[in-house]
N, C-alpha and C positions, 0 to 999 in steps of 0.2 A: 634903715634896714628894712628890707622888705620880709612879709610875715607869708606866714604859707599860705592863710586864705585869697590875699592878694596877690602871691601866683598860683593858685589852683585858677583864679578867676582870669586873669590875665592869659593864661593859656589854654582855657576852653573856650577864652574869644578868638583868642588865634587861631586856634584847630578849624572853628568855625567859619571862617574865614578863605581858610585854605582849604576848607572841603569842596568852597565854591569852584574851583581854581580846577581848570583842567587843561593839561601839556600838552600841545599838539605832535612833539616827536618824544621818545622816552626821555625821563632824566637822565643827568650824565650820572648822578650820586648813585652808590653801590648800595641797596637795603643791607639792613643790618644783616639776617638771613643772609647773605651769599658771603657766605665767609671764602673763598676762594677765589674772588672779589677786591677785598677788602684792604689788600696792598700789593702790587705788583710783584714783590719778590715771594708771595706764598702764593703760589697757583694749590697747591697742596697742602692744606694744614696741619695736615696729622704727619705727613712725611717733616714740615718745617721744626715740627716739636722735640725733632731728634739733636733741632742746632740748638735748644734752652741749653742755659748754661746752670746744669746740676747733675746729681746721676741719677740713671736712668730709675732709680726708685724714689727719686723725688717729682721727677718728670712725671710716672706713674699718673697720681692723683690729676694732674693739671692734663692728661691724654684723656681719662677716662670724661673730665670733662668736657670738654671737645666732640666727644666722641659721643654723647649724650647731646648736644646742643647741634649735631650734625645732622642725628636721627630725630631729633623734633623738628628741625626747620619747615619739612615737606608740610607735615600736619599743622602746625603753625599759620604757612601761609597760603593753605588751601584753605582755612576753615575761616580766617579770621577776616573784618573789613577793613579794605586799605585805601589809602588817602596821600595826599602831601601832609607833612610833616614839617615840624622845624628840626628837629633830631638832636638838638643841645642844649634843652630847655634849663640851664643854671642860672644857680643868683648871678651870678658874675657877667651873665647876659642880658642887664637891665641897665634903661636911665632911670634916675628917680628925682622929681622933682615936689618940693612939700610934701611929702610921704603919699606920693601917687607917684606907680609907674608911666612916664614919658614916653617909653620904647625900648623895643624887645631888639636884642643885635644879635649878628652871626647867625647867617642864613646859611654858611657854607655845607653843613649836613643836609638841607633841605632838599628833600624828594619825596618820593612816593613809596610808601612804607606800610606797614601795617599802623591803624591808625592808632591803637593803643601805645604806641612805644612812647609817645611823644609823652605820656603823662609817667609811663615806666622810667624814663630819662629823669623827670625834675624828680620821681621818689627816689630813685639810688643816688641822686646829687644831693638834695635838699638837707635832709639831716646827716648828711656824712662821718661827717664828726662826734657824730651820736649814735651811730649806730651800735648796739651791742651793749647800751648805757642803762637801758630801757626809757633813755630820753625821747627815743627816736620816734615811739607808735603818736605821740599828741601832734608831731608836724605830719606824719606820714597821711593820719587821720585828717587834720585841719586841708591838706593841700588835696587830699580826694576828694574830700565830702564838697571842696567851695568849688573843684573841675565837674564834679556828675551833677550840681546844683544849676552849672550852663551848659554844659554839653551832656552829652548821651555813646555811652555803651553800654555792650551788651553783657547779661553776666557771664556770657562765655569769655568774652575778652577780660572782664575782671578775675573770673579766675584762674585766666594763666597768666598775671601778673608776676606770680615765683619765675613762671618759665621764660618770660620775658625778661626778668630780671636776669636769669642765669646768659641767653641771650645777647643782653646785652653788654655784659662783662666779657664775655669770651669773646663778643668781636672786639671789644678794644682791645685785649690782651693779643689777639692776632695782630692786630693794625699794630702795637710796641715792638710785638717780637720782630715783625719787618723793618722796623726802626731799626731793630736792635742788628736786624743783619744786613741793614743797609751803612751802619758804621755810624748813626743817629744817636743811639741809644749806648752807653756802657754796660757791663756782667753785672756791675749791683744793684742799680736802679730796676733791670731787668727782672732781676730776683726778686726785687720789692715786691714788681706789680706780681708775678706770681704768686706769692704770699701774699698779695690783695684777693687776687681770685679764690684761693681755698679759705680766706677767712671772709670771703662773703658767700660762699659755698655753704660754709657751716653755720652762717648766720641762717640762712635761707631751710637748712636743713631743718633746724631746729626750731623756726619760727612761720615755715608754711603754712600749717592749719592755722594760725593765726592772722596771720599775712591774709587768708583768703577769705575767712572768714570776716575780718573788717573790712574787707575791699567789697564783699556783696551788699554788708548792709549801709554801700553810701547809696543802692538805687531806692533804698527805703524812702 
């Protein structure tokens, strides 16, 4: 089982790596940021929220987020530095051979992004299943402290860690709901991930200043 320091470290090699890395024509991958983008059946996000499957005061809560993550994007990625990415940074995307990583797979997100997402990714992957436990701060902590120990951002990019995080929840939830009205996805599952979003909404509500406050002091 891989431990968070060994992918904090394993992916600030990578970042590294890929910072070298310049495209000669644009990527084809859509940044996270272009949410209208992000599957061919929502040109529109805010219009596609009308096809969720709940009523319109459940919807409510899951528009106003959108609608918040719409109005940040411009700010976001005028101010922030952007790079290639791998953009799926999960455990589930390792070989491991005698308890050392062998190799990082699934490049298919891979583009040029903002370059803090990439570490934004393995923190709302990593302890998953912990979040909310108060299990969650010792890997959140271990997988930032061993990424800013090889690589380098800036504390602007670490402190919009929350926003990133919010970010990047609501473009998957876009990229489902296009599943879901591409005839991919069924009404329950659909539902799920929405009740994912508002209950990492309120994790994030509740635990930003702390969230932010450990994320500056890994450039200690």
């Amino acid at each position: 089982m891989i431990n968070a320091t060994q992918g904090g470290v394993a992916l600030a090699q990578l970042d590294g790596i890929l910072a070298s890395i310049t495209l000669p024509t644009p990527a084809a991958i859509t940044p996270y940021g272009d949410l209208a983008h992000c599957h061919p059946l929502i040109p529109d996000p805010l219009l596609a929220l009308t096809k969720l499957p709940g009523s319109p005061t459940e919807i409510a809560p899951i528009r106003a987020l959108v609608e918040q993550v719409i109005a940040d994007v411009p700010l976001l990625y005028s101010t922030l530095p952007q790079q290639i990415i791998h953009g799926d940074f999960a455990i589930s995307n390792f070989l491991m051979s005698n308890g050392q990583i062998t190799a990082i797979l699934d490049f298919d997100l891979a583009g040029r992004d903002l370059r803090a997402l990439d570490l934004v990714v393995a923190l709302s992957w990593w302890p998953l299943e912990r979040f909310a436990t108060g299990n969650e701060w010792p890997i959140l902590d271990a997988l930032g402290h061993a990424y800013l120990a090889h690589a380098s951002l800036t504390a602007s990019e670490l402190s919009a860690i929350p926003r990133l995080m919010r970010l990047r929840d609501i473009t998957s939830l876009v990229h489902r709901l296009g599943r879901y009205l591409a005839g991919q996805e069924s009404e329950q599952p659909m539902q799920v991930r929405m009740q994912h979003s508002l209950w990492r909404e309120g994790w994030l509500h509740h635990h930003e200043e702390r969230l932010q406050t450990m994320t500056l002091a890994w450039l200690q």
